[in-house]
N, C-alpha and C positions, 0 to 999 in steps of 0.2 A: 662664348664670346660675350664680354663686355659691353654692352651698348650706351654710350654717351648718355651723362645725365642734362634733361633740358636745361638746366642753369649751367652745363658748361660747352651746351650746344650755342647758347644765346650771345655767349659773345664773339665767339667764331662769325654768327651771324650779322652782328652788330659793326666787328672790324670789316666784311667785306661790303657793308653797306656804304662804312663809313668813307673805303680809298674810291667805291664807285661815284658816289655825292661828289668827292673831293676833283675826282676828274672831271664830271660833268662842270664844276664851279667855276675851272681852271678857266679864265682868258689869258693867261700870257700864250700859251701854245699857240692858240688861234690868231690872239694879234702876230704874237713873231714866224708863223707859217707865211700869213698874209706880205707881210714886211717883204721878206725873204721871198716870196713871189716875185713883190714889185721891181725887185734887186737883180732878178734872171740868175740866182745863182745855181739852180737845175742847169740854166743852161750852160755854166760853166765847166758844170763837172759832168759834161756829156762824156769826154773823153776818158774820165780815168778820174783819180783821184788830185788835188793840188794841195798846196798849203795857204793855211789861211790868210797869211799877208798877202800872196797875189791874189787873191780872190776880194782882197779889201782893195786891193790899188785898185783893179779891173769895175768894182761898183762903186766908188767912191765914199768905201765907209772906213771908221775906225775899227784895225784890228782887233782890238782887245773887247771891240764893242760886239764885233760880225762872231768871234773866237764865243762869246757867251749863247749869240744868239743859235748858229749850229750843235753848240754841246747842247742844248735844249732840247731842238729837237733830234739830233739822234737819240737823246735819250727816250723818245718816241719812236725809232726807228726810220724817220725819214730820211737823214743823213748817216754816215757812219766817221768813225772816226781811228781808220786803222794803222797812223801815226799820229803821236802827237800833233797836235793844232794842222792835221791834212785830214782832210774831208774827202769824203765818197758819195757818190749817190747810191742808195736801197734801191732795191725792186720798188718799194712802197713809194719812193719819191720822184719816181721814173715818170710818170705823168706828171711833173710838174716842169717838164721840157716842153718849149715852144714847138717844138717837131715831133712831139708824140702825137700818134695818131688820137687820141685821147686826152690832148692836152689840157689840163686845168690850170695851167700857167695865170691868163686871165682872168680864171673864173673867181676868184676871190681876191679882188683888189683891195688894198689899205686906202679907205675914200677918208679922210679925218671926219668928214659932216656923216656921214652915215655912224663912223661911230657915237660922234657927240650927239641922237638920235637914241642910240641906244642906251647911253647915260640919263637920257629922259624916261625912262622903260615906265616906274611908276607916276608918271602922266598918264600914259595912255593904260597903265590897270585901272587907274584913278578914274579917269573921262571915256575911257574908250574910243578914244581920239587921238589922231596921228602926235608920236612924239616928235614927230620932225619937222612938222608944222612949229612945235611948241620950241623945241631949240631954235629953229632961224627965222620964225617969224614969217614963212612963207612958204607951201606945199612943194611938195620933193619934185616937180616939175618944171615948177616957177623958179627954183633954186637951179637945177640943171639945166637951165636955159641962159641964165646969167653966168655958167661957170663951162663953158664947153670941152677944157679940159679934163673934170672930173665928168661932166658928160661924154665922152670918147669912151674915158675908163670905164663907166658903165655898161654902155654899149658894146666893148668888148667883151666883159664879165658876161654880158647876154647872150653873147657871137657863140661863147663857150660852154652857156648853160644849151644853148638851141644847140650845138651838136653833141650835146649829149639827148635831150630829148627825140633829136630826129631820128637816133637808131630804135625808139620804138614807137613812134607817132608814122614811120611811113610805112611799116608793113600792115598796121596794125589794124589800117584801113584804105577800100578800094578808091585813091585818090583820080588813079586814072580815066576814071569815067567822065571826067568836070574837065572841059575845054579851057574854063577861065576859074582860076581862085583869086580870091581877092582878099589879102590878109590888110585886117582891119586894126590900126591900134600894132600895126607889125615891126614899129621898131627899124632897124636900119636893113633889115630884108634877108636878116641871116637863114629864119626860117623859109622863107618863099623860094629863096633861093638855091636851099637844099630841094625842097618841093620839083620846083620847075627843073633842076638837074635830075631828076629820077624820073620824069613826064616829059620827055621831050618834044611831046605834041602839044604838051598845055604852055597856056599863058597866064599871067601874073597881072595883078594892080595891087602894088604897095601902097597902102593908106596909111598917115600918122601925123603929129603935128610938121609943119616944116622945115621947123629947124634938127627934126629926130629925122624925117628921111633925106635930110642935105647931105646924111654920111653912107646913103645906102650904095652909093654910086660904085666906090670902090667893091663893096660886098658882089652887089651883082655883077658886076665887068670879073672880080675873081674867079666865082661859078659857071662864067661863060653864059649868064641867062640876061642880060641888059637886055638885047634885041627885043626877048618877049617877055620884057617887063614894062608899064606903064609904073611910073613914081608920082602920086598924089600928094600933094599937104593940103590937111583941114583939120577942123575938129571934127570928132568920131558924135559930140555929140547934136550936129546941127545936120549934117547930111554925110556919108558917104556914097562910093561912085557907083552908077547905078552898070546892070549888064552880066555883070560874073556868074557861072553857074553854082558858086561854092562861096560862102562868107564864112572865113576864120577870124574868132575871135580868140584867140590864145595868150593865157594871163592876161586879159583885158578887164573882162567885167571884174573879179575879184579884185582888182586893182581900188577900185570903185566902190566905198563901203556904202555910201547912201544908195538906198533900192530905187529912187523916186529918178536920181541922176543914169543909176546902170538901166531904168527903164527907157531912156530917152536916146541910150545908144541902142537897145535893141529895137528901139522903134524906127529909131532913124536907119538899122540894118534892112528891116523887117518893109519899110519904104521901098528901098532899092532893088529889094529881090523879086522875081519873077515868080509867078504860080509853081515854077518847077527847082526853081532854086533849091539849098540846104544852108542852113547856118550849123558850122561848126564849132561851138563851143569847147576849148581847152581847157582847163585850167583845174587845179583842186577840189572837188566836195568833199564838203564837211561832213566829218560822219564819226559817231560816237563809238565809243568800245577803247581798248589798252592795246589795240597791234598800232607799232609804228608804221610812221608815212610820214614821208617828204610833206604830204600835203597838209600834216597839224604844222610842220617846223614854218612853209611858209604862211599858215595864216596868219601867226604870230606877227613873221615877217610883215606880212603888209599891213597890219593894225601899227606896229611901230613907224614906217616909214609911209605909207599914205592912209591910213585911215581905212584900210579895204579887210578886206578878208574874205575866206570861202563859202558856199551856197549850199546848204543842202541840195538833194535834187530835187526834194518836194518843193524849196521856196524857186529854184532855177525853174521849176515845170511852171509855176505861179506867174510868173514874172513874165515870161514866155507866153503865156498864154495872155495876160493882158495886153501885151506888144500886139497882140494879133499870129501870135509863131504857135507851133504847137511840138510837143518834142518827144520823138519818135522812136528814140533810144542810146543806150549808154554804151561804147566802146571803151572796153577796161583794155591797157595796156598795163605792161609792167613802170608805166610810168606817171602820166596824166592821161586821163581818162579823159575820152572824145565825148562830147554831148551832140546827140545832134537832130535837128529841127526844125519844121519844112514851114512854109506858109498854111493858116490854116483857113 
């Protein structure tokens, strides 16, 4: 047997580097997935196949425009295209139905300010500071405050990341011991509300700025959990409410790159809680080595769009312990890892 000489092994190796680089580089895929999200044409082609001129009348776009955007991606396999300009949906593109039970429909919304955010990217290599600050001249909350439509959008995108997260943040620990959870920093209550649907004894205090839980209302009346929910608006960093047996803090502190500021929400937690309390910390650690993880892609993520990023646990144990908290140990799920931290 002949075995390949290394000079004609190398380029072998060098082409498959070359188309893997070229994919990772690719944004048109990603913007025209997102696009075509925003569009609902999954949901069009629940039934079967159409052709692309109804499918342009029904979303209000140019054929010949929608006709480029789907040959794209089926050439990805997320659509197919088994007549001319008639489209299908893949198994792969079946989650992108509003009625999948797994739907990613929302989860990746075309927000235009988040990507022009991302066109800032060498800002924040440069400063290591928020690019989104640097494009609009104002932090990614102060901007979603002034724009409640592309805030909705978000807020869904999160409805949709939190039911993916809750299929492995509720087994993964004994929530049912805690009478009252109090999600701190929780957004329109998609998670508390999956919570209190699987606790039917426990009760709820949604905490967050005001104008973020004015839209929890709907969420919870959907889950059936309003009754035993209290809806809070403040800042997380002057006081939260005091009473709950359980303090979640999920994607909050990493949101938060200054430690002096994420010190002042866990002080302000760490105020509320009772000698027998828990704070639960959600969210990504930081941690070195070449295996992938969700939790490098969002660090990235929130360096670009709030100036945050992820914690070691040695600096999370630090921080904790200054607060006055002391932290007690680490639940690994197959997703984000539970922190979690008594009064010390």
């Amino acid at each position: 047997m002949t075995l390949p000489s290394p000079a004609a092994a190398a380029p072998s190796r060098d082409a498959q580097s070359v188309a893997r680089l070229t994919e990772m580089a690719d944004y048109i895929v990603p913007f025209t997935l997102r696009a075509v999200c925003d569009l609902g044409v999954a949901d069009l082609l629940a039934d079967g196949p159409r052709p692309v001129r109804e499918l342009a009348r029904e979303t209000g776009t140019d054929p010949r425009a929608l006709l480029k955007a789907l040959r794209a991606l089926a050439g990805r396999g997320v659509f197919s295209e088994p007549e001319p300009e008639a489209f299908a949906l893949t198994d792969l593109g079946q989650p992108l139905r509003s009625d999948h039970p797994r739907s990613l429909r929302d989860a990746y919304p075309f927000i235009p300010a988040d990507i022009q955010a991302w066109a800032s990217l060498p800002h924040s290599l440069r400063t290591g500071k928020a690019a989104f600050d640097h494009a609009h001249g104002r932090d990614y909350w102060a901007y979603m405050a002034e724009h409640p439509d592309e805030s909705a959008r978000f807020d869904a995108s999160q409805r949709a990341v939190t039911r993916r997260e809750v299929r492995t943040l509720l087994p993964a620990y004994p929530w049912s011991r805690f009478g009252t959870v109090a999600d701190v920093g929780g957004g329109n209550g998609a998670f508390l509300a999956a919570l209190l649907d699987a606790n039917p004894g426990m009760r709820g205090v949604l905490f967050d700025q005001p104008h973020v839980v004015a839209a929890a209302g709907p969420v919870l009346a959907a889950a059936g959990v309003a009754d035993r929910c209290t809806v809070v608006g403040g800042s997380f960093f002057a006081s939260v409410p005091s009473g709950a047996d359980a303090y979640v803090l999920k994607r909050a502190l990493y949101d938060i790159g200054d430690d002096d500021r994420a010190l002042e929400v866990l002080r302000a937690v760490r105020a509320a809680m009772s000698p027998d309390a828990r704070l639960l910390v959600i969210e990504p650690l930081s941690e070195p080595g070449d295996a992938f993880s969700w939790g490098k892609l969002y660090d990235l993520l929130l360096l670009v769009m709030r100036g945050g990023g992820g914690r070691s646990r040695a600096r999370l144990e630090e921080l904790m312990a200054t607060a006055g908290l002391r932290l007690t140990g680490v639940v690994r799920t197959r997703g984000l890892p539970i922190v979690e931290a008594r009064p010390r």
